[in-house]
N, C-alpha and C positions, 0 to 999 in steps of 0.2 A: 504494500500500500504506500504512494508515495505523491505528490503536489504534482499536476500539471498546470503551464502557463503557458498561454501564447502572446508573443510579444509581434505587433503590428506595424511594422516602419511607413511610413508614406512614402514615396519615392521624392518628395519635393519639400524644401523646407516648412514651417509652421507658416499657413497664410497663404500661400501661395502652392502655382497649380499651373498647368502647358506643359507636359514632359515634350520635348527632353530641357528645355530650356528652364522652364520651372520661372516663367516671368510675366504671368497671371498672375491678378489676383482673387484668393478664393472668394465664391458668394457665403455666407453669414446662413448657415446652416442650422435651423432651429431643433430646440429640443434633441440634443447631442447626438443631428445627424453628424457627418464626416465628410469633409471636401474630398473629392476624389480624384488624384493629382492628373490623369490623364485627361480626362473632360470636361475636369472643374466644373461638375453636376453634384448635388447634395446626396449620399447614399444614407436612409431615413433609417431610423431604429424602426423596430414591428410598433406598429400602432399609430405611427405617422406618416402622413402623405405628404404631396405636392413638391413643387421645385424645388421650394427650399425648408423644407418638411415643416411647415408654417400651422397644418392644418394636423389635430387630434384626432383619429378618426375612431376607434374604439377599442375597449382593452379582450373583444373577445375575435378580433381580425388583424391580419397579416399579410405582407405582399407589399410591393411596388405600390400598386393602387387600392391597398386595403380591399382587394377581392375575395382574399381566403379567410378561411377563419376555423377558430380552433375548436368552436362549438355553437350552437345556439344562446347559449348561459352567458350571461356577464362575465367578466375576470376569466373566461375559460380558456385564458393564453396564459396564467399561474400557472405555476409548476411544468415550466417549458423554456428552454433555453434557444434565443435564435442565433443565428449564425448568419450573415451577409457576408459581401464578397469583401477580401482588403479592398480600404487599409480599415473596415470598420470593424471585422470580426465579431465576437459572440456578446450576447446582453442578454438581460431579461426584457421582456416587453414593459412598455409604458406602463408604468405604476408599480410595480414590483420588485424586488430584489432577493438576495440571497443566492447562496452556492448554486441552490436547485431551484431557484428563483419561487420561490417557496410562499413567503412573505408582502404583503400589501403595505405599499410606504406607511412612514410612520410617519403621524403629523409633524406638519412643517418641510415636507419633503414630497417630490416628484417626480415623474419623469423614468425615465429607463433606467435600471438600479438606482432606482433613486438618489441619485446624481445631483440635485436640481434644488436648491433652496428657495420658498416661496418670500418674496417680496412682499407681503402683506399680511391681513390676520391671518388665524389659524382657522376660521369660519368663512373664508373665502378661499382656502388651497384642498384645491380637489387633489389627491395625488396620482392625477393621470395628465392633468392639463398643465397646473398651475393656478396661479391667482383668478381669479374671475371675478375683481373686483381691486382698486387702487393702483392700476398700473404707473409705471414709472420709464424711466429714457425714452419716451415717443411714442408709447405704442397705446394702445386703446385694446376695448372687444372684452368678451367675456372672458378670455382665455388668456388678453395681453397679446397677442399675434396679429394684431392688424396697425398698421401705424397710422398715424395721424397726419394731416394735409402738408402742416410745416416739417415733418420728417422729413431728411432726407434718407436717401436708399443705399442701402449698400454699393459701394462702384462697382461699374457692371450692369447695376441692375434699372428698370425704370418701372412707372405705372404707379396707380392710385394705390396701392399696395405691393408694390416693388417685383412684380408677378413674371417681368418682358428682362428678357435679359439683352441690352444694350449691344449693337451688330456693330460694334465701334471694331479697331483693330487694337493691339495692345490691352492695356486694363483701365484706357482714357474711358470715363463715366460721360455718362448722355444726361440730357433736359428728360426730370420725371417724366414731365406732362406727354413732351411729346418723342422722345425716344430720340430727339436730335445730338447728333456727337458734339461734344462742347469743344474739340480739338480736332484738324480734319483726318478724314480716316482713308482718303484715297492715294494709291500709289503714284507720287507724281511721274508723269512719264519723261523719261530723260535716256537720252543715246548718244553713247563714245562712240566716234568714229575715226579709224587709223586710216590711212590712207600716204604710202600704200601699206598694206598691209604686212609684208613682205620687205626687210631692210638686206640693201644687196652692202655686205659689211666690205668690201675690197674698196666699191668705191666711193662709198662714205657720202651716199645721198641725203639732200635735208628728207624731213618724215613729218607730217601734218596729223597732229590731235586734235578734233574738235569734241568739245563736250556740250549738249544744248539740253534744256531745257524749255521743252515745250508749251505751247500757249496757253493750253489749259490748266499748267500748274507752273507759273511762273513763280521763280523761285527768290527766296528772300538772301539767299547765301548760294555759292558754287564754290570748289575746290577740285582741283587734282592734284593728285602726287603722285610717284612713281613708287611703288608697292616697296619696295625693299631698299629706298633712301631716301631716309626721314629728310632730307635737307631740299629736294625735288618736290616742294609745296606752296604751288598759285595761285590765285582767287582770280575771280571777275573782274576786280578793280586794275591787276597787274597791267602795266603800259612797258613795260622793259623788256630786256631778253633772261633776267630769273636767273634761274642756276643754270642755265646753258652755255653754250658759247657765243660768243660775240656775234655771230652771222646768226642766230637765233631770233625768234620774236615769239612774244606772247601779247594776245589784246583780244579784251572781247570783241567777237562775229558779227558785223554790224547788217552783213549781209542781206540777213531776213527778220532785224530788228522785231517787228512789230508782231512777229511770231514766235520769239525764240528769246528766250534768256541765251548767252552762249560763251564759251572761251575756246580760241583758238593757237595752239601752241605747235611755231613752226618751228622744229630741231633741226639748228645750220648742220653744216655738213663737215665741220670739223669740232662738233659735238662727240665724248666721247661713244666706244658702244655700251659703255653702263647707262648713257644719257639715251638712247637713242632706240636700245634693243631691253625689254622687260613689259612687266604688269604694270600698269597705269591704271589708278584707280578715280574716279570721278563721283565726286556726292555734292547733293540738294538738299537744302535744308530750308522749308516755309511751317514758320511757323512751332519749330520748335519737333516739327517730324522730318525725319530724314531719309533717303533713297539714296543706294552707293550701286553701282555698277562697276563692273573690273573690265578692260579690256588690252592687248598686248600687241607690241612689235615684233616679227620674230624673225631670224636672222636666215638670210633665203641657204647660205650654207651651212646648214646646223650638223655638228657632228652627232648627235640624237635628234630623233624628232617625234614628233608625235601622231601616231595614229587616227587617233581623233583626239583632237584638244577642250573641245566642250563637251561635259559628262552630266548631263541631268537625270536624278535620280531621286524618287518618292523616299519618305522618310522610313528608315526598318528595308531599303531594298540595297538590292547587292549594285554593287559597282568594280569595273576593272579600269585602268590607267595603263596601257600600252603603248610601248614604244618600237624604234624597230633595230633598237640596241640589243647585242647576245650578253647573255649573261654576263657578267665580268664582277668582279673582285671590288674594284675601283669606280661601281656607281653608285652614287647617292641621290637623295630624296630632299627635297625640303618642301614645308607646309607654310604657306605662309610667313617664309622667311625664317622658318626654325627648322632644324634639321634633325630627319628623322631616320634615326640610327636604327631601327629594326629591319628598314630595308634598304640599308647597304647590300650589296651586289645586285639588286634585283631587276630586270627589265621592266618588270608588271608589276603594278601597285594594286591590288585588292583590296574593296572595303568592300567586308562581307554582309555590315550593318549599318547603313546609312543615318547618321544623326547632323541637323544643324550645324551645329559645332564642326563637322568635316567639310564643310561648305567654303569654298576659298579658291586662292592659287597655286599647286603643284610644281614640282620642277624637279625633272630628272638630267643629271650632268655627271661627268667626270672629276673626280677628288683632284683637286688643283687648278679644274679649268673651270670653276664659277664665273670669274668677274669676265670672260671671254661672250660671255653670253649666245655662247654658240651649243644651245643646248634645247631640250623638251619642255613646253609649256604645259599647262593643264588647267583649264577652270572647271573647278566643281559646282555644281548647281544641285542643293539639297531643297527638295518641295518639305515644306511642313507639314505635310501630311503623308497618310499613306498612299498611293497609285486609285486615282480614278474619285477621290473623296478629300473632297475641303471643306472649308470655316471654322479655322481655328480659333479655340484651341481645342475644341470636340471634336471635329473631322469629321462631324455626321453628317454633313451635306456632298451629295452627287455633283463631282464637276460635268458641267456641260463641253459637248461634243466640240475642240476646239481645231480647223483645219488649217492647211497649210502652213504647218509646223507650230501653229499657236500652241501655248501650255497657261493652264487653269491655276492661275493665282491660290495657295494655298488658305490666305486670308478672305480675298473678298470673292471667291468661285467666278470668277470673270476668265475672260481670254485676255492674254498678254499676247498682242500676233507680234511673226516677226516684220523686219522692214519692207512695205510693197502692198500690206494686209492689212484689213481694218473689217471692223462690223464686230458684232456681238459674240457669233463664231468665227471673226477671221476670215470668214468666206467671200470677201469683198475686195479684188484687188484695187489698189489709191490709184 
């Protein structure tokens, strides 16, 4: 005869919820439901319902929706232990406690093992609900579970009783009343363009970066830098030739002004190839929300190269990074500028489990020839969600049918097309 415990971890810190990133925040889970770190939905103890287990439904039913039940009789969920899926684990039902959940709260006490001290007299605490009378922090109703007009709502959530949960992106909070984002929640659309794409390193051709920012999300800030030298960092404002070389020029795009925010960074030709061949990273910033895109130079004689250099991949799905380098001793990896000693020699970079976090720029070269820049690019593109399902950070929503190479925004389930493509699915060439 001996103690059993089950001890329950969340996969994401106290408060918060979005695996893998864990940078939601939880809705406010009543009557000691439990945030549930992947969908950040409320998993309700037995005897509670609704979203954010708000509502009492009775102590002789159990289920999701309070459809089952444990008998006809009142209290007929005593002496019964439930079990939910993590991170909530096992309880007694609403009103009850003990080992073998045995026992009907004792006054002044509530709630699923009675957990739950009542805020009011002892002639108004039912021990299944709570108070039902003298409520306190906002809330109103017999039970304390409805809030009041000047309440505000959990962030996140909206409605005359906080019932809609806010379609914002991030864990930015919307207008009760009307569910409107109080910060904007659209991706602004911005595209780096190389040109040529292609650096012929012998004879040391200038190379043209534009970075624009499109009309419908004109941007309050622009930046680019060159991924892996912090000192290669220019804004919109810049009028000089920057960290380059003297035959250099950077100046905003004046070209299509009234369309386009833009910066146009032309690298002279006795620029070196660290200036001239790498990742170039470009971000927008309106309003306090930000979009970064990565795009690259690459050297038309690369002693590695790359197979395919853009790798987009659902979140949980496999990915390969091939090159058309053999094996050898003396290849390495870097991630985003950090270097990834596991796969020293390897040709092929495998992620067998795709998270956010791997999401970036790759680079396969030779120990010694880095700063040559004559080597393998890679940008990984990680969707936050799994294949075929977005709106995060639940993922419950079906992407729509996105064509001619468009992919379904993990956040707001829209088509991203690429350049030439427009419409709703992409199916519209400009």
């Amino acid at each position: 005869m001996h103690a059993f415990f089950q001890l329950s971890v969340r996969e994401c810190p106290a408060g918060m919820c979005g695996l893998p990133n864990c940078r939601y925040t939880c809705p406010i889970c009543k009557y000691g439901g439990v945030c549930e770190p992947a969908s950040c939905t409320c998993i309700c103890p037995s005897g509670y319902i609704g979203d954010l287990c708000e509502t009492p439904h009775a102590t002789n039913y159990f289920g999701k929706y309070g459809t089952i039940k444990c008998s006809d009789s009142a209290d007929s969920c005593k002496d019964k232990i439930m079990c939910r899926p993590p991170p909530f684990g096992c309880s007694c039902a609403g009103g009850f406690y003990g080992l073998l959940c045995e026992s009907i709260c004792p006054t002044g006490k509530y709630g699923p093992d009675c957990r739950f001290d009542c805020d009011c007299p002892d002639a108004q605490c039912t021990y299944f609900s709570g108070c039902s009378g003298g409520c306190t922090n906002g809330m109103t109703g017999d039970t304390c579970d409805e809030y009041l007009a000047e309440t505000p709502c959990p962030i996140g959530f909206y409605g005359t009783q906080c019932e809609f949960q806010c379609e914002c992106l991030s864990s930015l909070t919307c207008d009760k009343v009307t569910g409107d984002c109080i910060a904007p929640d659209e991706i602004m659309d911005i595209v780096l363009v190389v040109d040529p794409p292609w650096t012929d390193m012998s004879s040391n051709p200038s190379v043209t970066l534009t970075f624009y920012s499109l009309k419908d999300s004109r941007t309050d800030e622009m930046t680019i830098a060159l991924t892996d030298d912090p000192s290669v960092f220019v804004d919109v404002d810049v009028s000089s030739n920057g960290p380059f070389s003297s035959d250099s020029d950077i100046a905003p795009d004046s070209d299509d002004a009234a369309n386009t925010n833009s910066i146009q960074v032309v690298v002279g030709t006795s620029s070196t190839a660290e200036q001239r061949v790498g990742p170039f990273t470009g971000t927008a910033t309106l309003d306090g929300f930000v979009t970064t895109t990565t795009a690259w130079f690459r050297p038309n004689n690369a002693a590695i190269n790359a197979l395919v250099d853009v790798v987009r991949v659902s979140h949980g799905g496999f990915a390969k990074l091939s090159t058309d380098a053999e094996e050898n001793a003396n290849l390495r990896w870097k991630f985003n500028g950090e270097d990834l000693d596991f796969a020293n020699g390897l040709p092929i970079l495998t992620i067998t489990k795709a998270y956010i976090e791997e999401s970036g720029v790759y680079e396969c070269f030779l120990n010694g020839d880095y700063d040559q820049k004559a080597h393998a690019y890679f940008r990984v593109v990680v969707r936050g969600c799994p294949g075929g399902l977005c709106g995060r950070p639940g993922c419950l929503e079906r992407c729509p049918v996105c064509y001619n190479g468009g992919v379904c925004s993990a956040d707001t389930c829209s088509c991203v097309c690429p350049g030439g493509f427009h419409g709703s699915q992409c199916d519209q060439a400009a």
